[in-house]
C-alpha positions in Angstrom: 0.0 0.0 0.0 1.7 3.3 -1.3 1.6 6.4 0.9 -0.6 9.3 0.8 2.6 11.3 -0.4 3.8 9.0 -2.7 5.2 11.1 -5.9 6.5 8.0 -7.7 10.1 9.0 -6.1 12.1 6.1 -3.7 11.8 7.9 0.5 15.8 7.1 -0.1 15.9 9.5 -3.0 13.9 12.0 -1.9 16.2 12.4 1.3 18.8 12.4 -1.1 17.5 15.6 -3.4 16.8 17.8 0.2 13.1 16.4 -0.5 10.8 15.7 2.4 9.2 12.3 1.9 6.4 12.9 4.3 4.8 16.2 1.5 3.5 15.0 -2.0 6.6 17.6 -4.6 4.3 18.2 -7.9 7.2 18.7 -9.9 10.3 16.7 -10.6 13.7 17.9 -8.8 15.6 17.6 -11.7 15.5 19.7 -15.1 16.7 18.7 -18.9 17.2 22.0 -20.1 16.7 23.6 -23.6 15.3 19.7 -24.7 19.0 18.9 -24.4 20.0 15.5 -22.6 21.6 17.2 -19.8 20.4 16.4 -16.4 20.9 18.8 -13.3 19.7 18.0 -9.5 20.6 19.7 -6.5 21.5 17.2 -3.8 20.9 17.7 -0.5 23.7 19.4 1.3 22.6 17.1 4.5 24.0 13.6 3.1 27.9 13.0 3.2 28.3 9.0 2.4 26.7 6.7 -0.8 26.9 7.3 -4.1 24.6 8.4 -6.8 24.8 6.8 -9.8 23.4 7.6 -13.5 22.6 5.0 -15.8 21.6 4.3 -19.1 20.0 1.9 -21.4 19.0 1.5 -24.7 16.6 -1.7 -23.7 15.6 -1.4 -19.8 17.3 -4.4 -19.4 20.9 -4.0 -19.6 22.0 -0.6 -17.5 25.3 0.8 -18.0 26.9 4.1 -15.5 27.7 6.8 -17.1 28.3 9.3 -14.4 28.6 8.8 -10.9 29.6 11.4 -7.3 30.4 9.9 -4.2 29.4 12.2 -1.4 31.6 11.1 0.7 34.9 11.8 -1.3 33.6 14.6 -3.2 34.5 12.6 -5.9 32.9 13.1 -9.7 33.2 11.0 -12.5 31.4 11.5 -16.1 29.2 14.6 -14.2 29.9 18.4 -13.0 29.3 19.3 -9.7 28.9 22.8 -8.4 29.5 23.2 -4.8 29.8 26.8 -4.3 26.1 27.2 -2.7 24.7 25.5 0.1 24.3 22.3 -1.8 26.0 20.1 -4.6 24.4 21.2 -7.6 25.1 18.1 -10.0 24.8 17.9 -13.6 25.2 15.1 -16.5 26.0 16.1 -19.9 25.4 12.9 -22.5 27.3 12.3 -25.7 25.4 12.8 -29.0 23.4 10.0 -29.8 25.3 7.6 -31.7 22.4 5.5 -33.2 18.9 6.4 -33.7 17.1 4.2 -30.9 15.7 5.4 -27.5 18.0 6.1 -24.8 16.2 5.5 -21.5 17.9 7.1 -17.9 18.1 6.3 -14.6 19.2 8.1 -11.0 20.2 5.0 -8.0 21.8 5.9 -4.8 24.3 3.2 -4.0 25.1 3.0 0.1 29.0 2.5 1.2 27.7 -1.3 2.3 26.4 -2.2 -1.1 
């Protein structure tokens, strides 16, 4: 049984973005801007271990990282992050498409135990 709250986002996630799970957020926290496929997120300035990881697929079967920050090292690989405000601003700049099939994306948080 989904909460009342439920916006289709993972609690884990929402923690992750500065989002509080417990209030339904209308609108996405993360942008493609101008149609491009760049994606930008500000992370939550609160959460200093894990890794976020983005992924991508041309089936939704096999999933391949393309970018990932660990908040605990500050580390960046394949993304941009911003940290001059109060919170990691993150952002993922694909390649140009190479063939002419869909490109599907994904955001997962990977904890330091995984």
């Amino acid at each position: 049984m989904g909460s009342k709250y439920d916006c289709g986002l993972p609690t884990g996630l929402e923690y992750l973005l500065g989002l509080d799970p417990t209030t339904y957020d209308a609108e996405q926290p993360w942008s493609w801007p101008d149609g491009l496929v760049r994606l930008q997120l500000t992370l939550s300035a609160d959460v200093g271990e894990g890794r976020l990881e983005i992924q991508r697929s041309a089936d939704l079967s096999t999933w391949r990282i393309v970018g990932s920050y660990d908040l605990q090292l500050r580390e960046e690989d394949g993304v941009t992050v911003a940290t001059d405000g109060a919170a990691p601003a993150l952002t993922y700049a694909a390649p140009p498409l190479v063939s002419s099939g869909p490109e599907f994306y994904r955001l997962r948080f990977v904890r330091d135990s995984d």
